[in-house]
C-alpha positions as CSV (number, residue, x, y, z in Angstrom):
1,X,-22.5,263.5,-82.4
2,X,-21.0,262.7,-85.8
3,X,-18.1,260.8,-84.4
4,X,-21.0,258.4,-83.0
5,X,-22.7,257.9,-85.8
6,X,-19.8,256.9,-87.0
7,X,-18.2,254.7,-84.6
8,X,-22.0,252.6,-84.8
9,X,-22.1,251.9,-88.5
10,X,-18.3,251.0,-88.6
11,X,-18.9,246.8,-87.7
12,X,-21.9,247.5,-90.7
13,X,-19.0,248.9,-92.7
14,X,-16.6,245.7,-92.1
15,X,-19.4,243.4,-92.0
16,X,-20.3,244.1,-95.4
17,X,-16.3,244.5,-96.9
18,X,-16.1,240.6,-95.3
19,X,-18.9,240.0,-97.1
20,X,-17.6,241.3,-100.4
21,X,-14.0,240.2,-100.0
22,X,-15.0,236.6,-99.7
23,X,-17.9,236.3,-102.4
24,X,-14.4,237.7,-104.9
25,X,-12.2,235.8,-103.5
26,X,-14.3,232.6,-104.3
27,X,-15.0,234.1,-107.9
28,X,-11.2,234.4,-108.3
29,X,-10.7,231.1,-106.5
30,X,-13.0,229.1,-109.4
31,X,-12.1,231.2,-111.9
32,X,-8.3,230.4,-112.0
33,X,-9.4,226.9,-110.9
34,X,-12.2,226.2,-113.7
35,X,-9.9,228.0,-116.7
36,X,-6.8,226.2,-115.5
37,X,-5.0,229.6,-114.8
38,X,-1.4,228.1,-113.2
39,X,0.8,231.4,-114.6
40,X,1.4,233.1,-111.2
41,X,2.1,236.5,-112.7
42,X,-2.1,236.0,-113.9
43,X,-3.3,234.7,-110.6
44,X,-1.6,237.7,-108.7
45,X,-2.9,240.3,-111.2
46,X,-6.1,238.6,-111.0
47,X,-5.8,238.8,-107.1
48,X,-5.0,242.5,-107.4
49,X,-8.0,243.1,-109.5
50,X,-10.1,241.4,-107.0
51,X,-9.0,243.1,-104.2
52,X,-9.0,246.4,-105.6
53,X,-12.8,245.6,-107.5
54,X,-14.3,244.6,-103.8
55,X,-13.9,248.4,-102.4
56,X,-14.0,250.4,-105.8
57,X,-17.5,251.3,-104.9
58,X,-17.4,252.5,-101.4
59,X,-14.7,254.5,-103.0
60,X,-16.4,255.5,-106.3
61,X,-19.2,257.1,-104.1
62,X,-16.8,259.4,-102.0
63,X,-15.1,260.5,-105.2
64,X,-18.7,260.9,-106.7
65,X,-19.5,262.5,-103.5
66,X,-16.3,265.0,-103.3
67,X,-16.9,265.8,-107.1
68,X,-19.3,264.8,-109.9
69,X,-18.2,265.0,-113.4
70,X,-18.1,262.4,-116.1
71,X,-15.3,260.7,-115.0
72,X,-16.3,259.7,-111.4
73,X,-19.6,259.4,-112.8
74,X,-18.6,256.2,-114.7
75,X,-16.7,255.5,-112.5
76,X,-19.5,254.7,-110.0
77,X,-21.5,254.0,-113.0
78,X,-19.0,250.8,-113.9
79,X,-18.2,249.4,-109.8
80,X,-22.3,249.7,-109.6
81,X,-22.6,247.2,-112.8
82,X,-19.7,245.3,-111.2
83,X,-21.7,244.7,-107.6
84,X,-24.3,243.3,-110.3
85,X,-22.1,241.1,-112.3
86,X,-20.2,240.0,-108.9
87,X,-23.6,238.6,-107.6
88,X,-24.3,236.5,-110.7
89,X,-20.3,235.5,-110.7
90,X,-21.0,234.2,-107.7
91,X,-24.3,231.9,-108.7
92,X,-22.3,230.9,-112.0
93,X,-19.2,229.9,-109.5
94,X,-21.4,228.4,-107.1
95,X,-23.3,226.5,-110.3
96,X,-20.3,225.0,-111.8
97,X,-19.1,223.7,-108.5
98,X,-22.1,222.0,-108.5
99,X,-22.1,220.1,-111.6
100,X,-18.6,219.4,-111.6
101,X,-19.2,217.5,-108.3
102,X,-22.5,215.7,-109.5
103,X,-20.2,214.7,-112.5
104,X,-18.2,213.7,-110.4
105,X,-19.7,211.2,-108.7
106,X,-20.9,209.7,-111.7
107,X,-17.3,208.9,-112.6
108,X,-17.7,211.4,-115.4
109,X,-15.1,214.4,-115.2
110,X,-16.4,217.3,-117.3
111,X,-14.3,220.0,-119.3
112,X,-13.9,222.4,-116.7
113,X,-13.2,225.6,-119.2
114,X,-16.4,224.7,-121.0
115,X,-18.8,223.8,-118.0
116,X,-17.4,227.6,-116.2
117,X,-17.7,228.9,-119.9
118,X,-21.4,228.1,-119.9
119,X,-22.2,229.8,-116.6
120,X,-19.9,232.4,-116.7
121,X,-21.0,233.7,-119.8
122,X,-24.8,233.2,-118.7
123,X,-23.8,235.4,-115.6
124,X,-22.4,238.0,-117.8
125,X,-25.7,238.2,-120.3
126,X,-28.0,238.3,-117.0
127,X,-26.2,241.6,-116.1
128,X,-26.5,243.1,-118.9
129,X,-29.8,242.3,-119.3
130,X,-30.3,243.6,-116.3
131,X,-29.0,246.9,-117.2
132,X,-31.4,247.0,-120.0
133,X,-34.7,246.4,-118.0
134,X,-33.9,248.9,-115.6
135,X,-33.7,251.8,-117.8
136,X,-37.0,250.6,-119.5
137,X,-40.0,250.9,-117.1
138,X,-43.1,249.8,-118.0
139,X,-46.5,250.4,-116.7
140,X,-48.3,248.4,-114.3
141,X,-52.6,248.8,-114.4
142,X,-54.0,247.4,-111.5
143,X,-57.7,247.7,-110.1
144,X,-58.6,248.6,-106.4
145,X,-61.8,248.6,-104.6
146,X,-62.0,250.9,-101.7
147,X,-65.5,251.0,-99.8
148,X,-67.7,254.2,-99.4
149,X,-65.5,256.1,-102.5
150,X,-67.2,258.7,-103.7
151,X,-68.8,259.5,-107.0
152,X,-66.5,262.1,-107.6
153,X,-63.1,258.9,-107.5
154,X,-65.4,256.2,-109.2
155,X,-62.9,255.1,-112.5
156,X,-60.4,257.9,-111.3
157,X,-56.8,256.9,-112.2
158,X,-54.1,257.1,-109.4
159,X,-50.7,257.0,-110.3
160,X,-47.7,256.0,-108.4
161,X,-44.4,256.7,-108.9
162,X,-41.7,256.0,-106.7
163,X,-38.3,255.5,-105.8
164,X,-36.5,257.2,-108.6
165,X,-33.1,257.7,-107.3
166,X,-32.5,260.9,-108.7
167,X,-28.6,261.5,-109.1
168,X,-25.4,259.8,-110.7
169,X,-27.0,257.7,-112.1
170,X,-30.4,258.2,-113.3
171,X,-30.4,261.7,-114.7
172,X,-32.9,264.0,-116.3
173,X,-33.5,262.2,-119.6
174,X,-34.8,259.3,-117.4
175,X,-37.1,261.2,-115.4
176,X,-38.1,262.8,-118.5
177,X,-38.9,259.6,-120.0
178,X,-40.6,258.6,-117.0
179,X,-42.9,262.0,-116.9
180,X,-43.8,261.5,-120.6
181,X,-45.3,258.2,-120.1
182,X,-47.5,259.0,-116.7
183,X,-48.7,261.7,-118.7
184,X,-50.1,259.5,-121.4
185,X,-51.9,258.0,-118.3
186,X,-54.5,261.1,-118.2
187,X,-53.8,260.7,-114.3
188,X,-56.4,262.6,-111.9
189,X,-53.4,262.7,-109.0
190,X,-49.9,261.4,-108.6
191,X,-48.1,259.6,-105.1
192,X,-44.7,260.1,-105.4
193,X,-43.9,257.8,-102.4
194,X,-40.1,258.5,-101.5
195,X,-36.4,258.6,-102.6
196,X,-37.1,260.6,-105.5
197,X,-33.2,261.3,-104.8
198,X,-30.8,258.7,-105.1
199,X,-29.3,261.0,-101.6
200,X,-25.8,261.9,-103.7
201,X,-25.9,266.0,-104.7
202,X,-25.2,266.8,-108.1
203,X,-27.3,269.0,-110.6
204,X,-29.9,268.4,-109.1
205,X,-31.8,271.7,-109.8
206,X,-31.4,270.3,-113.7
207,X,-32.5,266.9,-112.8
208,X,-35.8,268.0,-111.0
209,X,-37.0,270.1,-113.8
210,X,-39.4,267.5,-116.5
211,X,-41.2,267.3,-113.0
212,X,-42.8,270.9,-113.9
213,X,-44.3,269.1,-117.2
214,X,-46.2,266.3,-114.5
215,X,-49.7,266.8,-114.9
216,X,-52.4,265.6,-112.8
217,X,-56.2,267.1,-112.4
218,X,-56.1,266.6,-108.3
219,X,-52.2,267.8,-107.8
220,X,-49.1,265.8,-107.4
221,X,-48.2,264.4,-103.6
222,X,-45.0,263.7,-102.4
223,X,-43.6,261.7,-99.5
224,X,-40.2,260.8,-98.5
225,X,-38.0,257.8,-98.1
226,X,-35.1,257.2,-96.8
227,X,-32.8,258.7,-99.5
228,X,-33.9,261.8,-98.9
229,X,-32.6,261.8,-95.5
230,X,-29.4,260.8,-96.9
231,X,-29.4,263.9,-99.0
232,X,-31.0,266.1,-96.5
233,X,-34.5,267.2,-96.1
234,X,-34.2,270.5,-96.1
235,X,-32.4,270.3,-99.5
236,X,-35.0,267.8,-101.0
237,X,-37.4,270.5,-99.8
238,X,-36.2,273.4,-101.8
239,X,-35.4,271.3,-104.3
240,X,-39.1,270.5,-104.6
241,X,-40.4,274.1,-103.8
242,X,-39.2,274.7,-107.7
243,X,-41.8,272.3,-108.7
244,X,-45.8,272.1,-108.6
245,X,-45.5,269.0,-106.5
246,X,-47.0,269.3,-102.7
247,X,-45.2,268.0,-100.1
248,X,-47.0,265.6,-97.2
249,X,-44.7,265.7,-94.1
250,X,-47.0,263.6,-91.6
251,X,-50.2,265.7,-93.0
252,X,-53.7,265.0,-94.3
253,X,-55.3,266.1,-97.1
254,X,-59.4,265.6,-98.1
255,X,-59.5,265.9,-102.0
256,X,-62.8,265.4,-102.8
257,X,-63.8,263.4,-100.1
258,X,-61.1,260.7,-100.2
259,X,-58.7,261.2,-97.1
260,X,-54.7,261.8,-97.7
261,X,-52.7,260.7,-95.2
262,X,-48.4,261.3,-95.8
263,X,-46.4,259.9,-93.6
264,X,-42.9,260.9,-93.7
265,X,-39.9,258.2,-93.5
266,X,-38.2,258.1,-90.4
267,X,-35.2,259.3,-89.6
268,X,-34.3,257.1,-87.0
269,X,-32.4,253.7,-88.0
270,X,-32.8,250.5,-86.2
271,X,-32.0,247.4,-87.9
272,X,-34.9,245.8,-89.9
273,X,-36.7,248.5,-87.9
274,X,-35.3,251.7,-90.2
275,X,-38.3,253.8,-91.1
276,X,-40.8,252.1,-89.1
277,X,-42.8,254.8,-86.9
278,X,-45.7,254.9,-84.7
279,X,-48.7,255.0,-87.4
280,X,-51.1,254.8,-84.9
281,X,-50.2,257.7,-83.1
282,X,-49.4,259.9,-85.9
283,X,-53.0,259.4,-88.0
284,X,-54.8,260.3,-84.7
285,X,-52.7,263.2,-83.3
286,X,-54.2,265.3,-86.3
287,X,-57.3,266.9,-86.1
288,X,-58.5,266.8,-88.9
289,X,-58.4,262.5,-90.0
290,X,-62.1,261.9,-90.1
291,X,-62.2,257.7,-89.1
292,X,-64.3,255.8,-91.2
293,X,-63.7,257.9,-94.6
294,X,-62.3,256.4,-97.6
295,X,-58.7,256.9,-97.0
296,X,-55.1,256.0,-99.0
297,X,-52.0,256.3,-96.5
298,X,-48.7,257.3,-98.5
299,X,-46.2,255.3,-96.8
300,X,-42.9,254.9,-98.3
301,X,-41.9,251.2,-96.6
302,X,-44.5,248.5,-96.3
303,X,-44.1,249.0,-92.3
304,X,-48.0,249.3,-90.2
305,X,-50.2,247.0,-91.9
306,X,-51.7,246.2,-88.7
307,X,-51.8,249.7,-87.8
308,X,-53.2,250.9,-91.3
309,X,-56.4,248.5,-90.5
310,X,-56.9,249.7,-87.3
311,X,-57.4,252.9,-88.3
312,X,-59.6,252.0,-91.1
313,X,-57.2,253.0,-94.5
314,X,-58.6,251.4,-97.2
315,X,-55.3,251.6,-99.4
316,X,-51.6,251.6,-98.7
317,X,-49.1,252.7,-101.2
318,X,-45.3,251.7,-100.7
319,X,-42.0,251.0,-102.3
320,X,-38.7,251.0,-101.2
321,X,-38.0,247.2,-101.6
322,X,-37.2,247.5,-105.2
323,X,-38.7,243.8,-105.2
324,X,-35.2,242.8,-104.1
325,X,-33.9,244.2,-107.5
326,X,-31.4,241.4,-108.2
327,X,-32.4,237.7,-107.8
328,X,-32.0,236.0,-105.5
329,X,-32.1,239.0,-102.7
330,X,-36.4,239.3,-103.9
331,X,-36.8,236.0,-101.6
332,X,-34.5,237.7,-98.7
333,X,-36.5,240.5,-99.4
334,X,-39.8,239.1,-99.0
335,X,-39.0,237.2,-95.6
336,X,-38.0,240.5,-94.5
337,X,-41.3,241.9,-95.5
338,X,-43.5,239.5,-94.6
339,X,-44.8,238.9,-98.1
340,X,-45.4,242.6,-98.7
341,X,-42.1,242.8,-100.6
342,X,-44.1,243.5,-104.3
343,X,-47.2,243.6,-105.6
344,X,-51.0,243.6,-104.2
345,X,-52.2,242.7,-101.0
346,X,-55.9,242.6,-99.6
347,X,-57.3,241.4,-96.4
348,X,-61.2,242.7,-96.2
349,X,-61.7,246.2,-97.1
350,X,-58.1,246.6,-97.1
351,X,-55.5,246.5,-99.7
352,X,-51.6,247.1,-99.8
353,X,-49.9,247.5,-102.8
354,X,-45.6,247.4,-102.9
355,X,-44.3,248.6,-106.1
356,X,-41.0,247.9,-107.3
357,X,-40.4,251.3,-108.0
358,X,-38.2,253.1,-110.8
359,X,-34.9,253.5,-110.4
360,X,-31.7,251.5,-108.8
361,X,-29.3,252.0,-106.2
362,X,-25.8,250.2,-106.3
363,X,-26.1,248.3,-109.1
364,X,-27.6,249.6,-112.0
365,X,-29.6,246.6,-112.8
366,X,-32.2,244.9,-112.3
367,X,-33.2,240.8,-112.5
368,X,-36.0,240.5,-110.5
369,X,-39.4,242.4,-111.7
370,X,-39.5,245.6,-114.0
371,X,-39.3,249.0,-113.1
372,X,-42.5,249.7,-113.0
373,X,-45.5,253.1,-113.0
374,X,-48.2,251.8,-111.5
375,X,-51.7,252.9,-112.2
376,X,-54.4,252.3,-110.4
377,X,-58.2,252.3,-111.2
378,X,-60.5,253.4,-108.0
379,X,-63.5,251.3,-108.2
């Protein structure tokens, strides 16, 4: 069974080391073109760099994997940040090539070192601005409408927080950080809507603990995602047994009057398809979904929109898109998802909302839209 899991994701695996291998080897290619590099002893060190940069972190996250200390840490830490810098390498590359040739046919030919200077050095301070915005989240205050809500919900805060990646690299100061600001929220419940783990062990048992400090009048929900199939559910279970947070696996809850529903991530991958599941089915299989009650479904991909109005949910609260988390892959991302990539979406008495989430995986970066703790007012 294992050896078959890993015989299918083996064309993934040298689909994407193609991938990688060419995008350096173009970086290298205008580099040593642009800065006139013509010493052969540079170009082949270069080269060697190159090649050993495009697989440093599929092998950073066995060694992470195998054993986490401070070294492999940074390790993983620095080939994450160099996946980041690669991507914008490759638009500052792609950038210069392009104004050299429009120089070109002007008759003009431009100083190559300066022009590759210019968007090199932009690439490098998008990256590390990157860095910087996704260790600072922010808090997102939106306003919902859902029909029939009762008196008890009317100006109630809902908080969302989700995908936190728990593990090498985000650690317990930032979930700490991240506790301490929902808190100033006043929140009357919390959706933690999947991959609260990054799906890499560690001390995790240290990593989990600010979430005994979350405080919310109407309790604190979780989902999961698809890192914590990674990790293991059982594990993300116990982990989360320590804590006062309750755990949804395909269950309803009526708080109040306003209808729960928790629909664990799949753990059958597909394609496009990963996580998607049979809403439909699910929902009415349980006895006690009362149809027609105000109700919020929990689900950690924007998958079922169709399905979600069918059975009447009047919110749906996702992440895992990460909005993309480095530009350009947020427009990819939001063909993917059909416009449901980031941010709020209504049709009728219905209303999605995608958030961007918390933390990072791969790079530790982020250019596209800020982490982000969303709050929501029930109106």
């Amino acid at each position: 069974m294992v050896i078959l899991k890993i015989l299918k994701i083996i064309p993934i695996i040298i689909f994407v080391l193609t991938i990688f291998s060419g995008a350096h080897y173009f970086v290298h290619f205008s580099a040593t073109r642009f800065f006139g590099i013509a010493s052969g002893k540079i170009r082949i060190i270069l080269f060697l760099a190159i090649t050993i940069f495009s697989v440093s972190f599929f092998i950073s996250a066995f060694l992470v994997r195998l054993k986490e200390n401070f070294l492999t840490s940074a390790i993983y830490f620095l080939s994450g940040f160099w996946l980041g810098l690669l991507l914008n390498l490759f638009m500052a590359a792609a950038a210069s090539w392009l104004i050299f040739g429009l120089f070109k046919l002007t008759g003009y030919r431009p100083n190559t070192i300066i022009l590759a200077s210019i968007f090199f050095g932009l690439a490098l301070a998008f990256s590390i601005y990157g860095v910087f915005n996704a260790f600072n989240p922010r808090v997102k205050n939106i306003e919902i409408t859902i029909k029939n809500l009762p008196p008890a919900w009317q100006g109630k805060t809902v908080v969302q927080l989700s995908d936190i990646h728990l593990g090498v690299v985000h650690k317990k100061a930032f979930l700490q950080k991240i506790i301490d600001r929902t808190n100033t929220l006043n929140p009357d419940i919390i959706f933690i809507t999947g991959d609260l783990f990054d799906g890499t062990d560690g001390d995790l048992n240290s990593a989990i603990e600010p979430l005994n400090n979350l405080k919310a009048k109407n309790g604190i929900y979780f989902i999961t995602g698809n890192h914590e199939i990674y990790l293991g559910l059982q594990k993300t279970f116990n982990f989360l047994k320590q804590t006062p947070v309750k755990i949804l696996n395909d269950e309803i809850v009526n708080i109040n009057g306003l209808q729960i529903i928790g629909l664990s991530y799949s753990e059958k991958i597909s394609g496009f398809n990963m996580g998607n599941r049979d809403i439909k089915n699910i929902v009415l299989s349980k006895n006690n979904f009362i149809k027609g009650a105000p109700t919020i479904l929990l689900n950690h991909a924007p998958f079922g929109v169709k399905e979600a109005q069918e059975l009447g949910v009047n919110l749906e609260l996702s992440g895992h898109t990460h909005d993309g988390q480095l530009f350009p892959l947020n427009i990819i991302n939001n063909l993917i998802w059909r416009g449901n990539s980031y941010g709020l979406h209504q049709s009728g008495d219905f209303s999605i909302y995608t958030t961007s989430g918390l933390g990072t995986w791969g790079p530790p970066m982020r250019t596209t839209s800020s982490p982000e703790i969303v709050a929501i007012k029930l109106k």
